[in-house]
Every structure is written in structure tokens, then in C-alpha cells.
TINU-629673 format. One record per residue: x, y, z of N, C-alpha, C in turn. Coordinates in steps of 0.001 Angstrom, whole numbers, plus 524288, in hexadecimal, padded with zeros to 5 digits. Example, Ala and Ser with C-alpha at 12.3 -4.5 7.8 and 13.67 -1.06 7.14 Angstrom:
833867E9C681E788300C7EE6C81E78833907F31C81E78
832327F73681BA8835667FBDC81BE4832648001E81EBE
END
This chain:
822A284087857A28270583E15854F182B9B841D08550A
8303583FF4855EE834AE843608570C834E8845D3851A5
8387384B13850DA8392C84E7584EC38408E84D3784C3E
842C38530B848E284893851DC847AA8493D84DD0843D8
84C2B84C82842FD850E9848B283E7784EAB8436983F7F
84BED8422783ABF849FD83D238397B84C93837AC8394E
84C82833C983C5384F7B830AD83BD784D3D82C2A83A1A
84FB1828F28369784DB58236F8347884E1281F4B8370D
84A1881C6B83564848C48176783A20847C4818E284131
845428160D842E084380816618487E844A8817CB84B45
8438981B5184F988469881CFD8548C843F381C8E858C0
8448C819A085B76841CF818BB8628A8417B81D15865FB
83C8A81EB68669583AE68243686960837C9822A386DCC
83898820E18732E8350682171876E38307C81DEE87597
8320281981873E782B85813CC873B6828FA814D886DED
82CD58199B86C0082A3A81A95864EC8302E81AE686094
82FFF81B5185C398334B819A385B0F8335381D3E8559F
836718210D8549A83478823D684FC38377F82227849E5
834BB823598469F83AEB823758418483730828D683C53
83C65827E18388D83B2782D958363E83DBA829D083019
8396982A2D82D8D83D10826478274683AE382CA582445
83CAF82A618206F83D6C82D01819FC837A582A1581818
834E982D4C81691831C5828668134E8308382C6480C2D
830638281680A3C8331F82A69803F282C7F8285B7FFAD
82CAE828F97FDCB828E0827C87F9A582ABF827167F533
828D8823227F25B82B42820157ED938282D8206E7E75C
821A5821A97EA4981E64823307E65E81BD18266A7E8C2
81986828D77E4EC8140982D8C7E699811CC82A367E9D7
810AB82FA57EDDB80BE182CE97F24C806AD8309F7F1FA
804A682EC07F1E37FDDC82FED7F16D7FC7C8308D7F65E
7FDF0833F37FB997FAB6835617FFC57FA41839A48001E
7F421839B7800A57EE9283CE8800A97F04683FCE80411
7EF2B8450E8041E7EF42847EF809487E8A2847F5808BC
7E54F84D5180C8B7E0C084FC480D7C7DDBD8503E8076B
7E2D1851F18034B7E30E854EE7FD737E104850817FA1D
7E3D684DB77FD0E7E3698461E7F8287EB0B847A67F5B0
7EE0584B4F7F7537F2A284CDB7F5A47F7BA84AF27F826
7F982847317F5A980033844917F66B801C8848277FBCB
80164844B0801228057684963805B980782844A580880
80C5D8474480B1880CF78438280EAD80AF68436481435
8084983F63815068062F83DAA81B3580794839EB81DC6
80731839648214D8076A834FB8271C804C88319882577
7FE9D832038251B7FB2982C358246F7FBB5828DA821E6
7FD9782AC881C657FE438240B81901802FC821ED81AF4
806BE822B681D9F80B978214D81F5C80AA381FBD82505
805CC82106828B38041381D5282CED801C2818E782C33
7FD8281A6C828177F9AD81511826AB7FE6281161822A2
80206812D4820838056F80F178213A8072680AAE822C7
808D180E1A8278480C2280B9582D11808508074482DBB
8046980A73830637FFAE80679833057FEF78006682DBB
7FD90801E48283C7FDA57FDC082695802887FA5C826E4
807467FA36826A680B687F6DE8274180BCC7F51F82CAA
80AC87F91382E4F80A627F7C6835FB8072C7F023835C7
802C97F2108343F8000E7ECA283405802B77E99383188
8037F7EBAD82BDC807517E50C829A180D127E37A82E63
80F337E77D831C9814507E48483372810157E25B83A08
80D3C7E39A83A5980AC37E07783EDA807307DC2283E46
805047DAB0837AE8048C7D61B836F8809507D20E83685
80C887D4F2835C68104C7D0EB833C1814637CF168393A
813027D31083E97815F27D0C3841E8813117CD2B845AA
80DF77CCB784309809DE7CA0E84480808D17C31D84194
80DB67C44883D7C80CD17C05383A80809BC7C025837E9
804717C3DD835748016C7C580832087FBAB7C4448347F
7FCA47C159839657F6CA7C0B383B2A7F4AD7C36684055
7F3A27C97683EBB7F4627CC0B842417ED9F7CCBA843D1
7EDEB7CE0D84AC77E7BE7CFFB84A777E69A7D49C84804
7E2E17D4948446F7E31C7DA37842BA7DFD57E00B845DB
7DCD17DCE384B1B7DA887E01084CDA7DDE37E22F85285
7E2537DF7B853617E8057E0C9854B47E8A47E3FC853CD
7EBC97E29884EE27EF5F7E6AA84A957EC147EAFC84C9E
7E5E67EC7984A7A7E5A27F0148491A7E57A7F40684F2C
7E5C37F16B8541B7E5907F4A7858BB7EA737F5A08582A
7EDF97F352858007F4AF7F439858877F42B7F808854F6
7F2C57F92D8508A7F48A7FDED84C287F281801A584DF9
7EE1B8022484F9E7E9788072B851987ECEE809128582D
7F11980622859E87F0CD8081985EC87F61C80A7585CE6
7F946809C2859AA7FEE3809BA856147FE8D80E9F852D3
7FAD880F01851037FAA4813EC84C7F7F52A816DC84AFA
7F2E9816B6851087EE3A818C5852217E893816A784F9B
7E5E9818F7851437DF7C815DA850097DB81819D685255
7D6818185C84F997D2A281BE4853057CDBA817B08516D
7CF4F81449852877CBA480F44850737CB108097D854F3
7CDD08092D858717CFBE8041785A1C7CBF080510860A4
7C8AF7FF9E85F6C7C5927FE49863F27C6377FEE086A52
7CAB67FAFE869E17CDBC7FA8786E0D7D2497FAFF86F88
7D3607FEDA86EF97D91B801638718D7D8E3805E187535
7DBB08040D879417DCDC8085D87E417E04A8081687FD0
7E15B80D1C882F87E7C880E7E8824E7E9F280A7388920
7EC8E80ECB88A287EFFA80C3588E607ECED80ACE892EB
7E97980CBD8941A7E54380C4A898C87E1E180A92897E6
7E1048086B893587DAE0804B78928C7D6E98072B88FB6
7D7AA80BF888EBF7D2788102988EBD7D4A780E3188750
7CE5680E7E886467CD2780FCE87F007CDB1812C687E4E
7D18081295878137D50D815A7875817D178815CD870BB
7CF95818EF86DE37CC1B81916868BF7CF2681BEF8651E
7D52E81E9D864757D65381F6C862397DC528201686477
7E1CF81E2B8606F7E5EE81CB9863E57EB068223385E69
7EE63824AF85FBA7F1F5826A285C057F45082244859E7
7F7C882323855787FBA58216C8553D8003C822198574A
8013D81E54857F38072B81C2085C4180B8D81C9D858D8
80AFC81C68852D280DB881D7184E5580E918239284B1F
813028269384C868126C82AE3848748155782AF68449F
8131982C38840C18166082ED683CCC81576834818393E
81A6B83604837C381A1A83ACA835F481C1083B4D83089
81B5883DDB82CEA81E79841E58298E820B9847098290A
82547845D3828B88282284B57828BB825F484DED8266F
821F384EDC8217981FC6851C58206F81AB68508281DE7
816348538781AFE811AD8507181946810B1854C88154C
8146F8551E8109B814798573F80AF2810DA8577B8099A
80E9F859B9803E380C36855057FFF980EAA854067FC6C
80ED48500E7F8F68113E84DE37F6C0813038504A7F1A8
8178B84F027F11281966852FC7EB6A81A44852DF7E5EB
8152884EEE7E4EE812FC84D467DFA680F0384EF77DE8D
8108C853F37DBA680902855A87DA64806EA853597D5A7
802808556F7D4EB7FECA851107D14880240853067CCA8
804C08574D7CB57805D7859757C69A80BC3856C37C64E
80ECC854847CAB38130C853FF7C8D4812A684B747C838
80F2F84AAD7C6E580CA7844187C77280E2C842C67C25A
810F583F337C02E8125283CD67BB248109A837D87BA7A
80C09835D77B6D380B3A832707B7CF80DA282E877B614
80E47829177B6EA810D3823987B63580FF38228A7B097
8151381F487B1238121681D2F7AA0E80E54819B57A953
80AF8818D37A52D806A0815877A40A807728102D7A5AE
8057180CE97A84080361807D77A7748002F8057B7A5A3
7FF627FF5D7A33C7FC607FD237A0797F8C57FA167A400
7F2B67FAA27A17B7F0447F8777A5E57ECD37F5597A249
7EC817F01D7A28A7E95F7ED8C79EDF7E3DE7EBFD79ECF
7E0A97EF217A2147DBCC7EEF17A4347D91C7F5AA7A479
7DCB47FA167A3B77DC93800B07A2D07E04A8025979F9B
7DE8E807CC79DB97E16E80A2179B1E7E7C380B4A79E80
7EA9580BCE79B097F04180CCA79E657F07F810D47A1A8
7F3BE810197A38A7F3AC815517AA1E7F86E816397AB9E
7F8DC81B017ADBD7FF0D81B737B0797FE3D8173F7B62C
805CF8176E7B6608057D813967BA2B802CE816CA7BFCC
8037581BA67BF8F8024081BCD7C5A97FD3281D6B7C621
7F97C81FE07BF7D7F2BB81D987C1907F1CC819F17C19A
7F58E815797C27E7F30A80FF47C3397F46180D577C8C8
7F8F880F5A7CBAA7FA7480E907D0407F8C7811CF7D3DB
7F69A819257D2387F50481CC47D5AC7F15B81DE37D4E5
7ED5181B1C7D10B7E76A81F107CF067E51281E067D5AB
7E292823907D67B7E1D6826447DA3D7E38F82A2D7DC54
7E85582B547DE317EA2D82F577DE337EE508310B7D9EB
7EFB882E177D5A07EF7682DFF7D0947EB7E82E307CBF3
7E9F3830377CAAC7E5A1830E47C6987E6588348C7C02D
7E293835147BDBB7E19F834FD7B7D37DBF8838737B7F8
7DF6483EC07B9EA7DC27841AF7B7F57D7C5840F07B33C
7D22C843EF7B4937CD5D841F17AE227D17E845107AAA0
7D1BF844337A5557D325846FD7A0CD7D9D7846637A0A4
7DC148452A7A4C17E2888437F7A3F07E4A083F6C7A19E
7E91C83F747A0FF7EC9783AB779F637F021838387A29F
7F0BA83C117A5997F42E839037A97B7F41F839647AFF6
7F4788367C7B3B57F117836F27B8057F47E839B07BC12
7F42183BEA7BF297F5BB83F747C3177F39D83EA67C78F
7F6438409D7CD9F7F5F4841FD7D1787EEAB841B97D2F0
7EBB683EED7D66B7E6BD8415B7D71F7E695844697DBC0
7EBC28456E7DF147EB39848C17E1737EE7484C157E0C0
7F060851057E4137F433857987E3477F9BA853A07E3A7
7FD1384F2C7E5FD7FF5984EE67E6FB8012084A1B7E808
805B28464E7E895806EF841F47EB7480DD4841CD7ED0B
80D9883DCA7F104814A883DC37F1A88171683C217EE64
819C183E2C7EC8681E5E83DBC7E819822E98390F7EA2F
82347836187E4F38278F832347E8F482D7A834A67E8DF
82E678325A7EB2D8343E835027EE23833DC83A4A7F3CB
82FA3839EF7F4AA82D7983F357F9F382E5683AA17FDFA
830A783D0680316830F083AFD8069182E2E83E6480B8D
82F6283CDA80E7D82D7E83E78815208306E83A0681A29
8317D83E9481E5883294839F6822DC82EE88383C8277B
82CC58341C8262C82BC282FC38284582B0382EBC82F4E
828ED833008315282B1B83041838B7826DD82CE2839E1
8279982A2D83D97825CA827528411C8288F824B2844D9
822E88258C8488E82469823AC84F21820F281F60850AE
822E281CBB8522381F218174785444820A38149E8581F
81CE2810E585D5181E118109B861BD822AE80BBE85F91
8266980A53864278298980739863FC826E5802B086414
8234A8024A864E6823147FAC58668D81EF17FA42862D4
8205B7FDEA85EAC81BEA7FC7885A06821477FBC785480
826E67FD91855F58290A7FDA5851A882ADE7FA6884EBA
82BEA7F4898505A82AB07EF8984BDF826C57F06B847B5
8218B7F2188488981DD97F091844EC81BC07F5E2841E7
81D7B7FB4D8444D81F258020C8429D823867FEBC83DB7
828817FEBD83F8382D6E7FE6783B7282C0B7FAD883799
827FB7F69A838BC828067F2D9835B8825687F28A82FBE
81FB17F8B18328081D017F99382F6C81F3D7FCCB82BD1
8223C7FF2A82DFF8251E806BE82A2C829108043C82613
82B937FFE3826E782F427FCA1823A382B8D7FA5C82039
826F57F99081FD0822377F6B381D468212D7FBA1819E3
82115800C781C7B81E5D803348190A8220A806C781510
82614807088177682AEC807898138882BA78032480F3D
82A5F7FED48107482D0C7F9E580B118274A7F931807B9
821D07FB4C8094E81E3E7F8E1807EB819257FEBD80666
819EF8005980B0281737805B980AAF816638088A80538
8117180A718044F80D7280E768016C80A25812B6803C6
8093381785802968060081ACD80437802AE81D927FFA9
7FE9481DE9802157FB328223B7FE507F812820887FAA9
7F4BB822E37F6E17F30C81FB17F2A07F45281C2E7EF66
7F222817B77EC9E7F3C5814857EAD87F914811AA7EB56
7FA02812527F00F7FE6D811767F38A8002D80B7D7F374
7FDA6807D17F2D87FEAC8027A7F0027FF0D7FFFF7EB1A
7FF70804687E7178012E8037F7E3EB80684806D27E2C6
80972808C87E63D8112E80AF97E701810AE80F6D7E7F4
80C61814F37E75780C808190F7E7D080D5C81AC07ECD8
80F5B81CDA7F0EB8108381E8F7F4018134E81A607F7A2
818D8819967F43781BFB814E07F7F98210A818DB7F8B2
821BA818417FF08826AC81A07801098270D8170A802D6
82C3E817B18059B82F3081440809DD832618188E80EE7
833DE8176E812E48351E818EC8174483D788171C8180D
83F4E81B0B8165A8457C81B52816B2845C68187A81BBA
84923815E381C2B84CB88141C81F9884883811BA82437
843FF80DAF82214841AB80C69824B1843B7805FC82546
847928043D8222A848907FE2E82226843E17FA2581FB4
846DA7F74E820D2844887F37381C3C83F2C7EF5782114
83B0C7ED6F81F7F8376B7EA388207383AEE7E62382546
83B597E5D1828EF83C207E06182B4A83C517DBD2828BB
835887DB3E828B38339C7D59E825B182F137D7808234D
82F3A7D55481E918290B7D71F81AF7825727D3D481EF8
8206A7D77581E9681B1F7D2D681FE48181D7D05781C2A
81A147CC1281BF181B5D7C83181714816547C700818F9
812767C3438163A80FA57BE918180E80D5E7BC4981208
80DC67B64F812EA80B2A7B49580D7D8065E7B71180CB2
8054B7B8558063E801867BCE58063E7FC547B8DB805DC
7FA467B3AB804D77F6367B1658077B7F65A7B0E080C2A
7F82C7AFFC810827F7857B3008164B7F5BF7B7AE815F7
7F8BB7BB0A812E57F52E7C05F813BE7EF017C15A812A7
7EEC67BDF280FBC7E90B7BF0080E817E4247BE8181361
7E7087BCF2817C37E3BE7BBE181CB07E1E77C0CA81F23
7E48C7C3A881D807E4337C8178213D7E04E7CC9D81C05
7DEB27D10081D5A7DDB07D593819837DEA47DA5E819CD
7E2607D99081B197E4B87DFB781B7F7EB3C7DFF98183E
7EDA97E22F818EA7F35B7E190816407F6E27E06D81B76
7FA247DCCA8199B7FD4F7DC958218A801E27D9B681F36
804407D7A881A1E808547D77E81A9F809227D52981513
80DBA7D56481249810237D48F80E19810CF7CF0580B4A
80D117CEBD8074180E8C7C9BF80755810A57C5CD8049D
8127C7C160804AD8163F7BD4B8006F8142A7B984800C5
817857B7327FD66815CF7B1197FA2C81BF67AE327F9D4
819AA7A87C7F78D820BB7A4F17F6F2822A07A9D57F5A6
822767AD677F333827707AF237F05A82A297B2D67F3BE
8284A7B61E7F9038284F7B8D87FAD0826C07BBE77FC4F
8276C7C1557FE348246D7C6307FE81821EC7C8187F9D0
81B5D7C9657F822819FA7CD147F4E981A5B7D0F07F4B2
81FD27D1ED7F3A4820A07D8167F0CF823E77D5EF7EC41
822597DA4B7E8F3825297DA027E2A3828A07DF577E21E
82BC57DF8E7E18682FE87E4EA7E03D8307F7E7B77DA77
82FC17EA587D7D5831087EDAA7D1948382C7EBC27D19F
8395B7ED6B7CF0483E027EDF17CCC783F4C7F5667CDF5
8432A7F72D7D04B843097FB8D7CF94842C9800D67CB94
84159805CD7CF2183EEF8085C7C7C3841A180DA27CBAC
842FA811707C87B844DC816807CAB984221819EC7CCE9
83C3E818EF7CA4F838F081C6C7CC868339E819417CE06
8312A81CBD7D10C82BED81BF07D23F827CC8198E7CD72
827EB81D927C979823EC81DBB7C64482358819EA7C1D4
8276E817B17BFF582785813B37BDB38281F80CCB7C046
8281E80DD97C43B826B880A237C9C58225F809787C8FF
81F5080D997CA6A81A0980CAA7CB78816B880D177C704
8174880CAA7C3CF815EE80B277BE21816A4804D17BC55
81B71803DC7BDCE81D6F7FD2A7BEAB8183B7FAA17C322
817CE7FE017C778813E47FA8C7CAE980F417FA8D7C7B2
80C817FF497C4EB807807FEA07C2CC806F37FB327C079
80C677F7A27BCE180A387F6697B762809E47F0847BA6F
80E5A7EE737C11880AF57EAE37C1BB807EF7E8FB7C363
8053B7EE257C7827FF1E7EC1F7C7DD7FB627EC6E7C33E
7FCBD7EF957BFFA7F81E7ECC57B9C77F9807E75A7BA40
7FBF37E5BB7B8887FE117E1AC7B80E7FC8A7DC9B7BAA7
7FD297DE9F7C1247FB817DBFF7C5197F4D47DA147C444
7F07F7DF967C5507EC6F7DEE77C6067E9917DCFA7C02D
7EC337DC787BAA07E9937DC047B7A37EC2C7D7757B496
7ECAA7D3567B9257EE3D7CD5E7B51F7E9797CAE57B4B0
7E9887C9947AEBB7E6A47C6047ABF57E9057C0DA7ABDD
7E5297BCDC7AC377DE797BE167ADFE7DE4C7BE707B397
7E2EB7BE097B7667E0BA7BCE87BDE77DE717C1217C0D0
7E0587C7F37BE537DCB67CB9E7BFAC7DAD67CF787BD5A
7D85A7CD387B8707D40F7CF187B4817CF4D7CFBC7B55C
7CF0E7D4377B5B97C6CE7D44F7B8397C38E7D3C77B376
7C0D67D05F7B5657BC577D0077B0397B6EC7CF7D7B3D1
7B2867CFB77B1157AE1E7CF887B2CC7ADDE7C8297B345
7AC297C8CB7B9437A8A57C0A87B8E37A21F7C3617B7DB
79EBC7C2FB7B38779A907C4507B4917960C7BF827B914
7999E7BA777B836797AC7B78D7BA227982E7B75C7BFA8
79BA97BBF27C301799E27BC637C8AA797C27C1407C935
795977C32B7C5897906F7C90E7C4D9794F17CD1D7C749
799767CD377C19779BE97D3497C0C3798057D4BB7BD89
798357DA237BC04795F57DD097B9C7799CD7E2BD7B74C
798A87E4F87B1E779AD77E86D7AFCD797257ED507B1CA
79BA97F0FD7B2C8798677F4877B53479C457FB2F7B2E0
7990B7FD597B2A979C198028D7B1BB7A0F9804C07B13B
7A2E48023C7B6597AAD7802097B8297ABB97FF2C7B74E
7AAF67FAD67B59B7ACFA7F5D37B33E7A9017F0647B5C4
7AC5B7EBBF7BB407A9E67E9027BB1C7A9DA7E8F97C03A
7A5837E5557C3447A4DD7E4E37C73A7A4057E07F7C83E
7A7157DEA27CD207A8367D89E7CB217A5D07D8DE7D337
7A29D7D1D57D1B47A0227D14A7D52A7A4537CDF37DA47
7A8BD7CA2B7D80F7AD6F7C8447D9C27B0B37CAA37DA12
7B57D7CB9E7DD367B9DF7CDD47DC1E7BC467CAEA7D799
7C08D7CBE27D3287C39C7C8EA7D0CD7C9357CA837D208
7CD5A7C6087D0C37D2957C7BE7D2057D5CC7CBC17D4BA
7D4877D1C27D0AB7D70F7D65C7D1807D4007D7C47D68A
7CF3B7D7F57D5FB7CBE37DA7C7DA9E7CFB37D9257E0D7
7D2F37D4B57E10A7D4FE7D3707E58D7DAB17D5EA7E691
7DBFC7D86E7E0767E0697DB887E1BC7E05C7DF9F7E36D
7DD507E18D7E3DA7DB6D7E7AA7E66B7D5D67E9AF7E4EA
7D2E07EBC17E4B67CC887EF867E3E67CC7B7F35F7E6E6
7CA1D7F7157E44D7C6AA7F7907DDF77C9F37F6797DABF
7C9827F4027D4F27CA697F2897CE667C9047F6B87CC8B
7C8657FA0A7C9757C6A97FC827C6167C33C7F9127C047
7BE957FA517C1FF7B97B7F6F07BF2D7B90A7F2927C042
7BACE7F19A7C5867B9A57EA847C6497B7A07EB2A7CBA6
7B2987EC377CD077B1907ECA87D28C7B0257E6CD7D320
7AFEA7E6397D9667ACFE7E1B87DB477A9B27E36D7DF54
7A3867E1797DD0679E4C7E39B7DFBB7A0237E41A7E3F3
7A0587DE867E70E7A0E37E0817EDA87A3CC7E4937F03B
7A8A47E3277EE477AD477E8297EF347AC927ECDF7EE06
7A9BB7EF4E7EA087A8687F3C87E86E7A4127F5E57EBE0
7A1747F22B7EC0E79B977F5207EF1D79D0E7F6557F5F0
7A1FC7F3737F6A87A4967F5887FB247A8BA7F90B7FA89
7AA917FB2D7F7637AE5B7FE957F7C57B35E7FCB17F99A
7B4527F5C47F8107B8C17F4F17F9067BDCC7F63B7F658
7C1A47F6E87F9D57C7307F73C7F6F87CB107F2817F8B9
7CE437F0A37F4387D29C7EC177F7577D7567EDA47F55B
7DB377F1457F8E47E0CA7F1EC7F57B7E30C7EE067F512
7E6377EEB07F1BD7E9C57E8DD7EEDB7EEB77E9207F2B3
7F0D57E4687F5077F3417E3DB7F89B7F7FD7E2BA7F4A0
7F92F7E4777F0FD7FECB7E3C27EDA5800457EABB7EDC0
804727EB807F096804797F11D7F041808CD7F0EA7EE52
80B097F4EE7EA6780F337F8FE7E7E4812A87FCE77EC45
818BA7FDB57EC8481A227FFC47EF2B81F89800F17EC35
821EF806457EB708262E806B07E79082ACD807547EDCC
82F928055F7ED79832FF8054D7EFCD83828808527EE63
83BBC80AA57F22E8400D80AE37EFEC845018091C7EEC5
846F6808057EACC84BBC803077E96F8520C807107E891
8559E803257E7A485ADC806147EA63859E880A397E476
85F2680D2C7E509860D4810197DF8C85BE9814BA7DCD4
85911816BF7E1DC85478819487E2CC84F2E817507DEC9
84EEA812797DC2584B5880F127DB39846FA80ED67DC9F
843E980BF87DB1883D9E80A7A7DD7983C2C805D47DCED
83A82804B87DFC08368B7FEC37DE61832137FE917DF24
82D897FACF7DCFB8295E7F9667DE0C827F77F4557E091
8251C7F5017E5548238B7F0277E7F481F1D7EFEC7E74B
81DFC7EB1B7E83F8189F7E95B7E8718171C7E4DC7EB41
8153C7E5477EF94813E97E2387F38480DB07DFEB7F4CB
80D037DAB97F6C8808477D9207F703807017D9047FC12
803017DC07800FD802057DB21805027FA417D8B380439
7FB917D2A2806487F6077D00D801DF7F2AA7D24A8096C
7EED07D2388088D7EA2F7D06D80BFC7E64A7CF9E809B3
7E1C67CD6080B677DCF47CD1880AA57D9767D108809D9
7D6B27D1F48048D7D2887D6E58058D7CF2B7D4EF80A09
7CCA07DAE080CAA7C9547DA4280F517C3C67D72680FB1
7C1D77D5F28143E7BD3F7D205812657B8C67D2A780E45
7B7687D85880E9E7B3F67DAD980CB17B5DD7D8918045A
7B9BB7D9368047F7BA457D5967FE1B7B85D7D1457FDFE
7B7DE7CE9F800C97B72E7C81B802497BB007C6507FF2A
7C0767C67A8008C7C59A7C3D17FDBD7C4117BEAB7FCB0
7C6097BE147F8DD7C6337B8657F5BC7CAB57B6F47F6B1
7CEA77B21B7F9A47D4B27B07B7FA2E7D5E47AFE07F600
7D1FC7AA057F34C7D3F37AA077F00A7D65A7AC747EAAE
7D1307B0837E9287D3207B3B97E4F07D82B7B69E7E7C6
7D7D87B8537E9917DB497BD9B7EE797E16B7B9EC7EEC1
7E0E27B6F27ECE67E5AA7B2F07EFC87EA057B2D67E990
7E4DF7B2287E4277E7427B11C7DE6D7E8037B4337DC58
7E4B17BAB87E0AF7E7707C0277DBAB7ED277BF7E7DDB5
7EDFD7BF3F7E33E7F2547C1807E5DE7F8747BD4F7E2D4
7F6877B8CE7E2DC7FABD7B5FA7DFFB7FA9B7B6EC7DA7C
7F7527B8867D7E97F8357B98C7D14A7FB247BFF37D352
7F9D37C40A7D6017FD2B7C9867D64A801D27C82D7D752
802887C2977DBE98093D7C2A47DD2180B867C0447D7A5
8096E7BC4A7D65380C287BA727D19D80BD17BFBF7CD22
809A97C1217CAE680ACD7C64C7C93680F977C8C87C9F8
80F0F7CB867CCC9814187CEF17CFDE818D27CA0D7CF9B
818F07C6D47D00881DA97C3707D24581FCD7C2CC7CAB6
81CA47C2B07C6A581DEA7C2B17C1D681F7A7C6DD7BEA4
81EBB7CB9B7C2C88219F7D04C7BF14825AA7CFFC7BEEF
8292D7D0FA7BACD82E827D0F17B93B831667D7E97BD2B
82DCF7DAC17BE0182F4F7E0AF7C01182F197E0157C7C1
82CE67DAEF7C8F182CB47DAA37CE6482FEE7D6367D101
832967D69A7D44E8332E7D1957D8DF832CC7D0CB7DBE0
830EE7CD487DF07831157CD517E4618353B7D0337E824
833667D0D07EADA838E27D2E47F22C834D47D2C17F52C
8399A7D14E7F95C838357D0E47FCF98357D7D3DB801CF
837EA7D92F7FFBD835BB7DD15802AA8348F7E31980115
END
């Protein structure tokens, strides 16, 4: 990758095409180095790419893409050491291919939030636990509640502090840069990194990367065809994203997001866990173990004390496809987004549509009734 004075937006190099952004951070980011300690790296900012890569190539696919396509086109795009059948220019098998994609950081710090300089959020109300700060409720994990403390801190030496930046390069072949630009504009308006990274903690954006083309919209029952995440989705009313009202800082932002996923995951009665003893739950030590999934179970798992036999005895996980993302607004402001990318859990849940179909419209109606959110478009 060329060297010297960084320039913004794209430049055509010989069949590759480089550019050099700003990329800024808006909240603490939670990436792990070797330590488990806040640094900056390359990988969560490739595996990125690669995920948006797919959402802007479902969507130029019209959302019905082959996926065993896709996945040769990505493996030959941004390397692989996995793919059956691929050989290079002469025919001969290729069992392992580089990436055709680089990127760099100007530098790879660690991050300049130590555990000692961590303040925690103010309390939220949780009507199912004792009260909690907002960010052991958005970061428990790499947020935590030392035994014998009061207030929870850092679980590792370190994380990125928001307002830390780094520059950004990358080079990518030319006749890949429709669906390269398409993705990096995706991951600037939409993008998270690091732990608990879908619920706003580690949201930057990329200076002078421009704005989205076209969202990859698709009605979010269409989406449910597919199970993976591949594109953004709406209803009559429009695009599902909901916007905050702006706040000056980070921390009382993301205190606003905690209080409305309480909110969200704990409406009575549509997602109240109770025991059915009559489909053989049972009370058990951690609470309950429920032989059906109910409601919440489809918004994301593990629950805390609500296992479901099957899922547990497999070690399943289902992240919640409603992700958190804080933005920046004019007059050095902030906002909170919150966007729905629906798919189908994997088979191994044995998805139910129908239930899967009545959490997702009781969460949009939700959100669409807060007085602190509105729709946009983008």
C-alpha cells in the first residue's frame, strides 16, 4: 500500500484502487488484544467489511442470492483456507487464496481508558433485577461488578476511549469497487466493533466516506427467508431504524438506550416468562427451564434463568438482530440509532414463524411508541 500524505476517498492505482479515511470512535470499544486489553487492530475492522460486503451483495442480488456463490466470491475476495473448489488461473487447486483486500492502521495503540480511569453510568431501573448501571447492563462482560464492590469497572487493563481515532487505509481490486464502497459506507452509517458491540459500544464512523447510495431495505417478513443477516429491514411505515433525540455526550446516550431495551424485552404480559408446568418446565436451581421457547427466548439467548432444554443442551446462542449504534449529529452532538436487520434463527432452534413473526411486530410497535424515538430514513 502506498506510503506519504493520506488522502480521502478513492484513488485508482493500476486495477486497485486505494483510500485513507479518519475513522473516529463515538463509544468505548471493547477490542481484545492477546491480554483480553482495549488495542487497536485490523481484524474487527476486516470481519466488518466482509460482513457488509454480504449485505451490499445480497442486495445487488435483490436479496436472493446463492449463498454457496456468495461464499466462493468472498473467499476468493478476502481470502480463505477453506473453499473446495477454487483454482487459480491455470486450472490447478487452490486450497488456500490471500486477500485481494488490504487494510491497515496507522497505528495499533492500546487503548487509553484504563480500568482506573472507567466511571460508571448512572443507575437504571429494571423490573425483573435489582437496579444496575446503565453500562453493566449494555457491557456486562467486559464490563463487570467486581465480588465485594459497588460499582462495576473495566474486566480488562484497558479499552478505546471515545473520541481516539486512527487512519483507516485500504486497497481493493477495481472491479470489486461498487460492492468494497458500498460496504465501507454501510459500515460507517451502521457499523459496531468489539464486545457487546450491538448494543452501541464500539460505534465509529469513517470521515469523509459519504453517505449510503441506497439502504438495503427489504420487507422484514421477506427477510425471514433467509438466516443469516443480509439486509435492513421495513414495513408500511418505512425503514426500521428509530433515531434518540440528540444528547452531548456518550454516556447519558447510552443510558437512554439501556432504559429502552428494559423496556423493550420486559413488556407485560407479551414477554413475561413464567413457568407452563403443563409443557414439563421445571424449577431448577438458576431459575427455570422451560421445555418450549416463550416470546423473549426469540429475541435473543441465553435469558438469564430461563433456559430452554434443547437449546441449552446444545450450547446454542441467537443474537438479537435489533442492534444499537450511537451516531454523530451537527453542533458536535450524538445520537442513538437503532436498527432492525430481521433473519431467521438458525435451523438448529427449529424457528417458529409464527411466534418469530408477533415478537418482531410487538418490538416494532414498541419502539414506534416511544415519545424519545422516530423513525429516518437512514
Amino acid at each position: 500500500m502506498p506510503h506519504g500524505k493520506p488522502s480521502c476517498g478513492p484513488v485508482e492505482r493500476k486495477n486497485m484502487k486505494t483510500a485513507h479515511y479518519t475513522i473516529l470512535f463515538h463509544t468505548p470499544a471493547f477490542l481484545g488484544n492477546a491480554e483480553q486489553s482495549g488495542q487497536w487492530r485490523t481484524p474487527p475492522f476486516k470481519a466488518q467489511l466482509r460482513q457488509w460486503w454480504r449485505v451490499a451483495y445480497a442486495a445487488s442480488l435483490g436479496f436472493t442470492p446463492d449463498v454457496a456463490r456468495m461464499r466462493e466470491e468472498e473467499g476468493r475476495l478476502f481470502g480463505h483456507a477453506w473453499l473446495e473448489n477454487d483454482r487459480d488461473e491455470q486450472g490447478e487447486k487452490v486450497a488456500a487464496r490471500k486477500s485481494q483486500v488490504r487494510i491497515r492502521l496507522l497505528h495499533w495503540d492500546p487503548g487509553s481508558l484504563s480500568k482506573s480511569r472507567w466511571s460508571p453510568l448512572a443507575q437504571v431501573k429494571h423490573p425483573e433485577a435489582p437496579d444496575a448501571t446503565a453500562d453493566l447492563y449494555l457491557g456486562f462482560g467486559p464490563v463487570v461488578l467486581p465480588r465485594g464492590e459497588r460499582t462495576p469497572t473495566l474486566k480488562a487493563n484497558a479499552a478505546i476511549q471515545t473520541g481516539e481515532e486512527n487512519t483507516f487505509a485500504i486497497a481493493y481490486p477495481d472491479e470489486h469497487a461498487p460492492l468494497i464502497e458500498q460496504a465501507l459506507a454501510l459500515m460507517s452509517r451502521f457499523g459496531t466493533v468489539g464486545g457487546r458491540s450491538r448494543n452501541g459500544w464500539g460505534s465509529y464512523s469513517l470521515h469523509d466516506i459519504g453517505d449510503v447510495p441506497s439502504l438495503p431495505l427489504r420487507p422484514w417478513q421477506d427477510a425471514l427467508k433467509l438466516d443469516w443477516p443480509h439486509a435492513i429491514g421495513s414495513d408500511a411505515k418505512g425503514a426500521l431504524i428509530w433515531q434518540t433525540t440528540p444528547f452531548a455526550d456518550w454516556q447519558p446516550l447510552m443510558r437512554e438506550l439501556a432504559i429502552i431495551k428494559i423496556g423493550l424485552r420486559t413488556q407485560r404480559p407479551d414477554f413475561e416468562l413464567t413457568p407452563d408446568y403443563s409443557a414439563g418446565d421445571r424449577e431448577t436451581r438458576n431459575g427455570i427451564n422451560h421445555e418450549v421457547p416463550q416470546a423473549r427466548h426469540w429475541l435473543s439467548y441465553p435469558v438469564t434463568h430461563h433456559d430452554v432444554s434443547g437449546w441449552k443442551k446444545n450450547n446454542a446462542r441467537l443474537p438479537n438482530s435489533l442492534r444499537f449504534k450511537i451516531r454523530p449529529a451537527p453542533d458536535g452532538q450524538l445520537v442513538g440509532v437503532i436498527f432492525h436487520m430481521p433473519c431467521l434463527p438458525p435451523p438448529a432452534f427449529k424457528p417458529q414463524r409464527e411466534a418469530i413473526n408477533a415478537v418482531w411486530q410487538q418490538v416494532h410497535a414498541f419502539l414506534d411508541k416511544q415519545s424519545s424515538l422516530t423513525r429516518t430514513r437512514a
